[in-house]
KOLVEX-876875 format. One record per residue (C-alpha): residue in one letter; residue number from 1; x, y, z. Coordinates in steps of 0.001 Angstrom, whole numbers. Layout:
+------+-----+---------+---------+---------+
! rest !  nr !       u !       v !       w !
+------+-----+---------+---------+---------+
!    A ! NUM !       X !       Y !       Z !
...
+------+-----+---------+---------+---------+
//
This chain:
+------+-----+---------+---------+---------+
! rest !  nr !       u !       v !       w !
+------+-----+---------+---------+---------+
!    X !   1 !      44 !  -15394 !   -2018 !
!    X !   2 !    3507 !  -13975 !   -1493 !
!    X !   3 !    3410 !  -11586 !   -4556 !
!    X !   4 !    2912 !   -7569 !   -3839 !
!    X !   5 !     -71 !   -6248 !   -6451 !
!    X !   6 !     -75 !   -2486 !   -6111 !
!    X !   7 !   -3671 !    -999 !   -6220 !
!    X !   8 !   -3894 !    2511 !   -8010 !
!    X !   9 !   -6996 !    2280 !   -9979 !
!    X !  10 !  -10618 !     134 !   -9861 !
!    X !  11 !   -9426 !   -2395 !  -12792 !
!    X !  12 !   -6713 !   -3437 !   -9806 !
!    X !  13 !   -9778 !   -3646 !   -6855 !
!    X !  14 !  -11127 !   -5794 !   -9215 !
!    X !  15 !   -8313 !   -7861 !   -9867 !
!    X !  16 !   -8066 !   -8070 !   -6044 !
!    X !  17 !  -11521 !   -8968 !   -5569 !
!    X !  18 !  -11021 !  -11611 !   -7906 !
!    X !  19 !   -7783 !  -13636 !   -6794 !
!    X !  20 !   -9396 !  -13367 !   -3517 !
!    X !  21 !  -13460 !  -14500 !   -3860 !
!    X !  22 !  -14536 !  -10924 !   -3145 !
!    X !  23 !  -13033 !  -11956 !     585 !
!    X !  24 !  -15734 !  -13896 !    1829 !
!    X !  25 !  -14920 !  -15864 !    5033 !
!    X !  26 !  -11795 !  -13355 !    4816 !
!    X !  27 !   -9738 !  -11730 !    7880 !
!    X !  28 !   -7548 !   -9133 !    6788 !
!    X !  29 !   -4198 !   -9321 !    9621 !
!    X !  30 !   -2508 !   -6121 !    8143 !
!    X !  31 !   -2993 !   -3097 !    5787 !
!    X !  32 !    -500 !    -734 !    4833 !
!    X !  33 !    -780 !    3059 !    3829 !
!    X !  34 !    2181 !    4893 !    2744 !
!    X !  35 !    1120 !    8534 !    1891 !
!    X !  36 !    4601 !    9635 !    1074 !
!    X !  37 !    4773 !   12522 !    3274 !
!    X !  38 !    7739 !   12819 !    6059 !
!    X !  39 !    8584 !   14441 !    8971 !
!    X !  40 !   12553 !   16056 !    8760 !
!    X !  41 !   14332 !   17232 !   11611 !
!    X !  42 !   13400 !   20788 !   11788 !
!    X !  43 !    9933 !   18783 !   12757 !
!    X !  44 !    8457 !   20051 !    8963 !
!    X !  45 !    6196 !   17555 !    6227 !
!    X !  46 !    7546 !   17081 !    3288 !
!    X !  47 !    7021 !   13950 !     172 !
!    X !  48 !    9304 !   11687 !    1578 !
!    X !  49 !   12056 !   10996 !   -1556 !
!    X !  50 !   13198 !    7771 !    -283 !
!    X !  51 !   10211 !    6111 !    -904 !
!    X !  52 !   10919 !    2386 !   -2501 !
!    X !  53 !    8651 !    -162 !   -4469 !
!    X !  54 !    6032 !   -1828 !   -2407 !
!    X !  55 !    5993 !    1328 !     -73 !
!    X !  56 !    9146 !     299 !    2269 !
!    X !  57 !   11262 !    3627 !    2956 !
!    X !  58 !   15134 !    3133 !    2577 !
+------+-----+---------+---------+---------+
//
């Protein structure tokens, strides 16, 4: 599947579970977690706010 399904509550796991067969037989290659936080140059955490769809940062 090339489509991007953004997971944010259990209806989506579902969903996910169900496109997928519950991933039997499955090998997951890659998972992504963006948790929107960011490291500036004075070396301080802050909510990152260049965050784009799908998680990629500009």
């Amino acid at each position: 599947m090339s489509n991007w399904y953004d997971i944010s509550n259990k209806s989506d796991i579902d969903y996910l579970n169900d496109i997928y067969g519950g991933f039997h037989d499955a090998c997951i290659t890659e998972l992504r977690y963006i948790s929107g936080a960011d490291v500036d140059n004075n070396l301080s955490i802050a909510k990152n706010k260049n965050l784009q769809e799908h998680g990629q940062a500009k």
